[in-house]
Legacy VTK file of the C-alpha trace (Angstrom):
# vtk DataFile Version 3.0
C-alpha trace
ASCII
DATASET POLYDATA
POINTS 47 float
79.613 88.501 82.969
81.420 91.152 85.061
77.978 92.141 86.886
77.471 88.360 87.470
80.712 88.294 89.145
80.504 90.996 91.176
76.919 89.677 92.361
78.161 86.418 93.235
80.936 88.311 95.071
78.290 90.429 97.323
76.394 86.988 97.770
79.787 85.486 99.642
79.916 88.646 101.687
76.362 88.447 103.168
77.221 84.576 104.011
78.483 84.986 107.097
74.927 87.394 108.297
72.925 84.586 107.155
74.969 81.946 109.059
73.285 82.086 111.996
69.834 81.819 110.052
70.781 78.971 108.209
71.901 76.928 111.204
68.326 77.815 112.596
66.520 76.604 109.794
68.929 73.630 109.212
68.321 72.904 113.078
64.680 73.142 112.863
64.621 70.981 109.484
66.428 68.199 111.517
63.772 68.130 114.245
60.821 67.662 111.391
62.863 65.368 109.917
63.294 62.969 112.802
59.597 63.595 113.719
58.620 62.675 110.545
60.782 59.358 110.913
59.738 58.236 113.855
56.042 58.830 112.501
57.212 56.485 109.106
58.789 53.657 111.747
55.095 53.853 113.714
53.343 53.350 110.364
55.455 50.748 109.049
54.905 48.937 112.782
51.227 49.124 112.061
52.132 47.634 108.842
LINES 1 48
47 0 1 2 3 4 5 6 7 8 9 10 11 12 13 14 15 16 17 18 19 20 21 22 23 24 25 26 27 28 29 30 31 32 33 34 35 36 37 38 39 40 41 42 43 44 45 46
């Protein structure tokens, strides 16, 4: 349980490197999420 600690410790220390990834991938899922929702309000107008 000690290793898993320590692991879980290095995992919080890389957080703030992977930050700015995250946002970019977090940014990029909003866009394809809104695409894909304005693509389900189309189909549910041809509905």
């Amino acid at each position: 349980r000690k290793e898993d600690a320590g692991r879980s410790e290095e995992k919080n220390f890389q957080l703030p490197v992977d930050i700015q990834h995250f946002q970019h991938f977090a940014f990029v899922h909003m866009m394809s999420l809104e695409q894909n929702t304005m693509r389900g309000m189309e189909l549910e107008c041809y509905l």
